[in-house]
C-alpha positions in Angstrom: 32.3 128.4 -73.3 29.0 127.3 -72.3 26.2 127.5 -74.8 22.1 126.4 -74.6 21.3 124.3 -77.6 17.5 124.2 -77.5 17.2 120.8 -76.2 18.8 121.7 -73.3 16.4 124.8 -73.1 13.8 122.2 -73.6 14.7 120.3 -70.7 15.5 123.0 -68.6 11.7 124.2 -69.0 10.5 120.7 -68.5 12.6 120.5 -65.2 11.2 124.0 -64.0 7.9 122.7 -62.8 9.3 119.7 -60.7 11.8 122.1 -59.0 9.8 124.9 -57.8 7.3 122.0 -56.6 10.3 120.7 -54.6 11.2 124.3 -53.5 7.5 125.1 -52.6 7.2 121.8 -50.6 10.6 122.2 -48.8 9.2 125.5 -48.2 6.0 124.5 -46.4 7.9 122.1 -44.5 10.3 124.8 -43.4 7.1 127.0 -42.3 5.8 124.0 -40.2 8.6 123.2 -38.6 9.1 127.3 -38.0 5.7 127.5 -36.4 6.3 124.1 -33.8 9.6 125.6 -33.1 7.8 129.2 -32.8 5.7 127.1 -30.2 8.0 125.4 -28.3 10.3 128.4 -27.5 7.3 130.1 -26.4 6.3 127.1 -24.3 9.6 127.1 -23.1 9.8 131.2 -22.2 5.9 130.5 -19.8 7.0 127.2 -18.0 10.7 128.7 -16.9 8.5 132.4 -15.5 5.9 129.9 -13.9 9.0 127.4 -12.3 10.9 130.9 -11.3 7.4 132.2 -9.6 6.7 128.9 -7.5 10.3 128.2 -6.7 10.6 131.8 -5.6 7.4 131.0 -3.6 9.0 127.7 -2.1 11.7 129.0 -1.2 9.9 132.0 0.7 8.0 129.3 2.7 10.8 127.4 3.7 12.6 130.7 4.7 9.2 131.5 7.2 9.4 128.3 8.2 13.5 128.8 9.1 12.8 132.2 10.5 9.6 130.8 12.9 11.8 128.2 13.9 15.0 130.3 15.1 12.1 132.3 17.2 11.1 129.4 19.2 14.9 128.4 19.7 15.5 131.7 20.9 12.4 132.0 22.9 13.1 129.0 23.8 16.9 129.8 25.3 15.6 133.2 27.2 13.0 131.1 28.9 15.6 129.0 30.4 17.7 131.4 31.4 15.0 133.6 32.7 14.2 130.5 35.2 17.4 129.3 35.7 18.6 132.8 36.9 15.5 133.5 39.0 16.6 130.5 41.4 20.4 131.0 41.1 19.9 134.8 42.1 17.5 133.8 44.6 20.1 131.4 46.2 22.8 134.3 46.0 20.3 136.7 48.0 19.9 134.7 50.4 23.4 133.5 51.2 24.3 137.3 50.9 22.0 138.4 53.2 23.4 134.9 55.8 26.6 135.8 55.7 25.5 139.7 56.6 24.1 138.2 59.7 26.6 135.8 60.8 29.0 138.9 60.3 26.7 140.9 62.2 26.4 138.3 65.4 30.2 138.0 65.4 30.7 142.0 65.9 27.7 142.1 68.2 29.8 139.0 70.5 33.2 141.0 70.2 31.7 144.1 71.4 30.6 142.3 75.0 33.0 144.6 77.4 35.4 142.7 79.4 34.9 143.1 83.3 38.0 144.9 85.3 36.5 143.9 88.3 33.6 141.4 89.0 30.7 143.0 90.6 27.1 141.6 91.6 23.9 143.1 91.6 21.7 141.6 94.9 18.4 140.3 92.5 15.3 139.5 94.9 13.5 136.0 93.9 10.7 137.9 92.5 8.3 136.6 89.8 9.8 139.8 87.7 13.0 138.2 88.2 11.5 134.7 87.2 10.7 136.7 83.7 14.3 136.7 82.6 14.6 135.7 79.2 14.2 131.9 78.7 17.6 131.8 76.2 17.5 128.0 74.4 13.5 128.8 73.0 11.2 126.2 73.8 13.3 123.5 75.2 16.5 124.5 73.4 17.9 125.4 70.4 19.1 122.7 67.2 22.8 123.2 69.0 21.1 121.6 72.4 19.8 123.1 75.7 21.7 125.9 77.3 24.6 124.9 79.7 24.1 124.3 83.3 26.5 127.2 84.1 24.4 129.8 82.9 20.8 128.5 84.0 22.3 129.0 87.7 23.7 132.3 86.8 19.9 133.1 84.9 17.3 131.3 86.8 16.4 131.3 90.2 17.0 128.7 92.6 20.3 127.4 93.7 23.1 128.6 95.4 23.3 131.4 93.6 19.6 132.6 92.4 20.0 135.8 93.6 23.1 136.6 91.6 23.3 137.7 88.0 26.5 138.1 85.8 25.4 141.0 83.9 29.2 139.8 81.5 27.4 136.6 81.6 24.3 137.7 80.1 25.4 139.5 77.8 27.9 137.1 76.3 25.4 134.5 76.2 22.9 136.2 74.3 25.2 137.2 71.4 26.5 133.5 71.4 23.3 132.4 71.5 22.6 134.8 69.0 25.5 133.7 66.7 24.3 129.6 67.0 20.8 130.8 65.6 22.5 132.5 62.7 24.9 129.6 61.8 22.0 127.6 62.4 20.5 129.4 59.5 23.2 128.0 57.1 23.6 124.6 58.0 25.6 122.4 55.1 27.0 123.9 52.2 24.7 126.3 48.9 23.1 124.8 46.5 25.6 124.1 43.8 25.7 125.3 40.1 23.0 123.3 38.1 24.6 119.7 36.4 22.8 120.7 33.2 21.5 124.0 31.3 18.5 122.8 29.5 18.8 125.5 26.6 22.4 124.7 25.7 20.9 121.7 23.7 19.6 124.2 21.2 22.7 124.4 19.2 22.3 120.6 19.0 19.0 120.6 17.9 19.4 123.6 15.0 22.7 121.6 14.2 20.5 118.5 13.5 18.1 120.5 11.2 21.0 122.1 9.1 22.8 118.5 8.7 19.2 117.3 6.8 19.0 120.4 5.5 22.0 120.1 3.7 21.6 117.2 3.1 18.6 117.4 1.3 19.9 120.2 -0.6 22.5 118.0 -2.3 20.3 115.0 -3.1 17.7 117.3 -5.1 20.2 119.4 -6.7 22.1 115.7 -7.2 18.7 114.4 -8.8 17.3 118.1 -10.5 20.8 117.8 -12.5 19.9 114.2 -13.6 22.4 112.4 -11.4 20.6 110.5 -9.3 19.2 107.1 -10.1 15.9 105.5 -9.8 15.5 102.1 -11.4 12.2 101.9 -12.1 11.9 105.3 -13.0 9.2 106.0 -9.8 8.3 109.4 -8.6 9.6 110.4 -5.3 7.5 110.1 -2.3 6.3 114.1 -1.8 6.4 115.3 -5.1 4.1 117.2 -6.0 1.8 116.3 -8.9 0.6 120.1 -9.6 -2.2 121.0 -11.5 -1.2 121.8 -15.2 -0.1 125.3 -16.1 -0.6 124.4 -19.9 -3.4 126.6 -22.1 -3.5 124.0 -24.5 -3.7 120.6 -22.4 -6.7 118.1 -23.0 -7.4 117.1 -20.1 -11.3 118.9 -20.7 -11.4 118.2 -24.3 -14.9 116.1 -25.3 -14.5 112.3 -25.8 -14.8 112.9 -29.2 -12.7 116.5 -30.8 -12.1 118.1 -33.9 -9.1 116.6 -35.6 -7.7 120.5 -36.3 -7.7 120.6 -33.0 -4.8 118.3 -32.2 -3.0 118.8 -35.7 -1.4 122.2 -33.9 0.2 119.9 -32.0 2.0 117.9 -34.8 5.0 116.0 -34.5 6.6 114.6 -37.6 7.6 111.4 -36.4 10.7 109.7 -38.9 11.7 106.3 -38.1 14.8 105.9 -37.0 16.6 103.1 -38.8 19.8 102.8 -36.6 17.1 101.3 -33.6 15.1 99.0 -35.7 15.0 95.5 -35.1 16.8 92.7 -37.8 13.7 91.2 -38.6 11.7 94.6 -39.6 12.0 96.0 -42.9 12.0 100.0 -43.2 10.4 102.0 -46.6 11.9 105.0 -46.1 11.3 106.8 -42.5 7.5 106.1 -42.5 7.2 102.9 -43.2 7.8 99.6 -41.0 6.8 95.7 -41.6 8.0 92.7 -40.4 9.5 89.7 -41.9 10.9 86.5 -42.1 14.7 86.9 -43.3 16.5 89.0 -41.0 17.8 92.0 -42.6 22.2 92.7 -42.5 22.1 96.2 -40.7 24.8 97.7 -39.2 25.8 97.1 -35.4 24.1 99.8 -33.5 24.5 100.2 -29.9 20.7 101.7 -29.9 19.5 98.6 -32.2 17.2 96.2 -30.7 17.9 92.9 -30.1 15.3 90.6 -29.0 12.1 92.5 -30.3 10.7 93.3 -33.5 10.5 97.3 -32.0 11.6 100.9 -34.1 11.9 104.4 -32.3 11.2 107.5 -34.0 14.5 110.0 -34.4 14.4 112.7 -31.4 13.2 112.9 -27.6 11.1 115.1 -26.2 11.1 116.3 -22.8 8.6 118.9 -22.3 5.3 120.6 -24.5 2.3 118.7 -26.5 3.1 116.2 -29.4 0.5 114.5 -31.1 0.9 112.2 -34.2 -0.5 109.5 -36.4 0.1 105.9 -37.0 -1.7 104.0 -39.7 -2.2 100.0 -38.8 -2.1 98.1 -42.2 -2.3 94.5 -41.2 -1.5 92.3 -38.2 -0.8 93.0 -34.3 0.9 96.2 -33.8 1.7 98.5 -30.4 2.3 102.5 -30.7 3.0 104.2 -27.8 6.3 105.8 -25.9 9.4 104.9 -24.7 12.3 106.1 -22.6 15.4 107.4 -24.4 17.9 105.8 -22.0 16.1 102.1 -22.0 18.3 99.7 -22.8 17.4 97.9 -26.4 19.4 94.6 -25.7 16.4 94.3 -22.6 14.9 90.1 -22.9 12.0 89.7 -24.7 9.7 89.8 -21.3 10.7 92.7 -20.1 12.3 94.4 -23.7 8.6 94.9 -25.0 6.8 97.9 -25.4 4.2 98.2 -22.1 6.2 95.7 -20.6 8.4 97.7 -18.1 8.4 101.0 -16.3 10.0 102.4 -19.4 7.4 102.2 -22.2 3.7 102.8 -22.5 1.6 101.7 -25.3 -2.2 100.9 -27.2 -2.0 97.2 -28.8 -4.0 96.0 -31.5 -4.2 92.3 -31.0 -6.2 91.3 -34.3 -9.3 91.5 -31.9 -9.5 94.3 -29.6 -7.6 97.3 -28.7 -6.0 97.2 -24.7 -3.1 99.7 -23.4 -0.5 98.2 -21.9 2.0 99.7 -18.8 4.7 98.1 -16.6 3.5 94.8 -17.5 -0.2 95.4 -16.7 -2.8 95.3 -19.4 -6.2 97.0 -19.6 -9.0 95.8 -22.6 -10.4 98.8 -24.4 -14.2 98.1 -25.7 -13.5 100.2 -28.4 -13.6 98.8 -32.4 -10.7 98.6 -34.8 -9.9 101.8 -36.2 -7.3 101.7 -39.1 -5.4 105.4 -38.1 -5.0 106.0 -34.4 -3.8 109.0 -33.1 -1.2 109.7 -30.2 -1.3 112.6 -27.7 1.6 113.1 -25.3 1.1 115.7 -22.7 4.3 117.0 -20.6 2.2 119.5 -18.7 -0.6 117.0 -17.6 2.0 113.8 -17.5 -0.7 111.8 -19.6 -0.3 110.3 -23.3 -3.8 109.7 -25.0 -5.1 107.7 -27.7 -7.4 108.2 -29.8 -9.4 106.3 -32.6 -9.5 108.7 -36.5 -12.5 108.6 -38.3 -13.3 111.8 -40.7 -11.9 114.2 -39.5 -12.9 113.6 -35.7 -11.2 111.8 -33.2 -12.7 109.4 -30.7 -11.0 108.6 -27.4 -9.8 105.4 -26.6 -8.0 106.0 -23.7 -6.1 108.6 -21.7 -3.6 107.3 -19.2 -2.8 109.7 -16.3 -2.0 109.2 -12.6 -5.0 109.9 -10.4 -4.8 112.3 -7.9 -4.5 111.4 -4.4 -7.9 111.4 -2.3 -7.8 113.8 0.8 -8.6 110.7 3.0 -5.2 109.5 1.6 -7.1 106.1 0.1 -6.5 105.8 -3.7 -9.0 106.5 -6.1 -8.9 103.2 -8.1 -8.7 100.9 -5.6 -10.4 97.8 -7.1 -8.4 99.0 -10.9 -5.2 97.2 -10.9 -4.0 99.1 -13.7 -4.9 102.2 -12.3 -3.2 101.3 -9.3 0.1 100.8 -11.7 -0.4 103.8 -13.4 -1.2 105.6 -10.1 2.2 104.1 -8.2 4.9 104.4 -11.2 3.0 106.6 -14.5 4.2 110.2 -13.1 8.0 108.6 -13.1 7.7 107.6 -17.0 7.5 111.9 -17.8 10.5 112.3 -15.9 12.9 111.2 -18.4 13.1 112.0 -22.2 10.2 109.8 -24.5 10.5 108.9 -28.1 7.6 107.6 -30.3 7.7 104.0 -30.1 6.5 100.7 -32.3 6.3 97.2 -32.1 5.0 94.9 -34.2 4.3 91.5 -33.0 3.1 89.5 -35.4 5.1 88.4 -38.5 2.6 89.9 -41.4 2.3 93.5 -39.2 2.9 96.4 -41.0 2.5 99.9 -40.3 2.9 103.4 -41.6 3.1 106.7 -39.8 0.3 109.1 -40.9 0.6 111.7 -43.9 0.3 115.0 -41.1 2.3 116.7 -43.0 0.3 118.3 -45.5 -2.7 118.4 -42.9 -0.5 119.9 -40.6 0.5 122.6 -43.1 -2.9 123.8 -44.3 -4.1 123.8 -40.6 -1.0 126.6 -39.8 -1.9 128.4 -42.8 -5.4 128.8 -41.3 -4.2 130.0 -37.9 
């Protein structure tokens, strides 16, 4: 059995103290890292009601745009039909109303009585008899001038002016009558049209559900992360919308109360399986380069061939914001994408250097920023702690210069929006122009908090936010 001699108890009571410390600051950690997860599912819940609301919209627009085109195929068909029928019914009446006539004419020339007996009917040459009908019209008819046979039997003079066949008559004015009618006709109907106009519709609506469908694919292909883009660049046409997020900077002051940013805290730990051979780490907040490389295990995620770290996570969406403490020599902080590849040449491997990585250097002399291999000088003096602000909403990451409790911007990087006129808004800014073609593409992968150190005395430590960030929560 067990017993307490009273140097244990002694010890015991001595310990007390340093555990309930431990507990109590294990405790506040756990209550800041309950509130930022507090925060992010409720950042989560608002961006998927506002993403529901405007794909909803969206997809209502592109279902008016659908329904107003199938009116003006339809619309378009009935037109066609409506003319195309108007002349082929037209052509029908007519050829109706022909063949009525031409079977009229042939009763009418059937009907002519056929003479028994031949009589003749003693006709004086009188101008009245001069007024018999003048059968041919005009000179004659399209079938020719009426036969010599009947002018002697119609027309006065010759040997037998005075005579008229009343048979005769009468059967050559329904034959004559019957040529007009045929005449009417001449060659064969028009024939059925080589082409219906509106029967290309179905083509056309075809067409438009093949890119449809198309298109379809390749966004649902690239929305599910599938499709690749190897510089990372946004698509042409997508939209760059204004941010939906309460708590984005974009309006803030140059300068801005530290509390302010602190509710966006990110404790940043080093991760050690992605640090360089030649960069010593003091626990996960601490980083400084040296001489002897150091024997750490093969990591796949390990750089290579820069002196570079990553902090542990990625983040994809919300407000981080975090501190970095420069100690001595040429440092960069900034971001970089998860899926960059850390055995990457040192040209293109470097933080700023590629499409992949965005960062504020500290070059001994001057602070710049640096992105896709395109650098821009910051006027700004040496500050010892500079903070880092990376904005999902707004696609911008900001950095700012620490002094007392306020922060001072040094530099906010964000794609410009597009002028109406369609001319960009930095033209004679070659680094604008960088960020303005390729910056948008950087948010749409998953960032981690990044650090290279360039020289061989730099060291660096991430800031203490941890307590700050505590004491501001407690406040809220």
């Amino acid at each position: 059995m067990f017993k307490l001699t009273p140097v244990c108890f002694r010890d015991m009571e001595a310990e007390q103290p340093k555990v309930l410390s431990a507990v109590e600051d294990r405790m506040d950690e756990l209550g800041a890292g309950i509130a930022q997860s507090r925060r992010t599912v409720a950042l989560i819940k608002s961006a998927a009601v506002a993403e529901r609301e405007r794909v909803s919209r969206l997809f209502a627009e592109a279902a008016a745009v659908l329904q107003e085109f199938q009116t003006e195929v339809l619309g378009f068909i009935d037109e066609g039909e409506a003319a195309m029928l108007g002349r082929s019914q037209g052509d029908l009446r007519r050829q109706e109303e022909q063949r009525s006539r031409l079977s009229r004419a042939r009763h009418n020339l059937s009907q002519v009585p056929e003479a028994d007996s031949v009589s003749f009917l003693q006709v004086s040459a009188t101008p009245r008899a001069r007024q018999a009908p003048k059968l041919g019209g005009g000179g004659g008819a399209a079938f020719g001038a009426v036969p010599a046979s009947w002018r002697s039997c119609l027309l006065p003079g010759g040997a037998a002016a005075a005579r008229l066949d009343l048979k005769g008559i009468c059967l050559a004015q329904e034959l004559l009558a019957l040529r007009l009618a045929l005449e009417e006709g001449c060659g064969p109907g028009p024939g059925p049209p080589r082409e219906l106009s509106f029967t290309k519709s179905s083509q056309a609506v075809r067409a438009v559900q093949a890119v449809l469908a198309a298109a379809c694919s390749s966004q649902w292909e690239q929305l599910r992360g599938l499709g690749g883009d190897e510089d990372g660049l946004q698509k042409p046409g997508t939209e760059d919308a204004e941010s939906q997020d309460p708590d984005s900077t974009n309006n803030l002051e140059s300068e801005a109360p530290r509390d302010y940013f602190l509710k966006f805290a990110y404790i940043v730990d080093l991760d050690s399986d992605t640090a360089d051979k030649f960069l010593q780490l003091f626990g996960t907040k601490g980083v400084k380069r040296v001489l002897c490389p150091i024997n750490y295990p093969e990591s796949p995620t390990r750089f290579t061939h820069c002196e570079q770290v990553l902090g542990e996570g990625a983040l994809d969406r919300g407000t981080y914001y975090w501190e970095v403490e420069i100690i001595e020599g040429w440092v960069s902080v900034g971001v970089m994408a998860e899926d960059f590849s850390p055995q990457e040449p040192y040209d293109r491997g470097r933080l700023g250097r590629n499409a992949y990585s965005c960062c504020l250097q500290w070059n001994g002399r001057s602070f710049s920023v640096w992105f896709h291999g395109q650098e821009a000088p910051l006027p700004h003096p040496f500050s010892p702690t500079v903070g880092v602000c990376l904005e999902y909403a707004d696609r911008a990451l900001a950095f700012y210069a620490v002094r007392d409790g306020k922060m001072s911007l040094l530099r906010r990087l964000r794609a410009s929006r597009a002028r109406r006129s369609g001319t960009p808004a930095s033209p004679v800014d070659p680094f604008q122009s960088r960020l303005d073609s390729h910056f948008a593409g950087l948010f749409t992968r998953r960032l981690k908090p990044a650090f290279f150190l360039e020289s061989v005395d730099a060291h660096l430590q991430i800031g203490p936010l941890k307590k700050s960030c505590i004491s501001v929560l407690k406040r809220r």
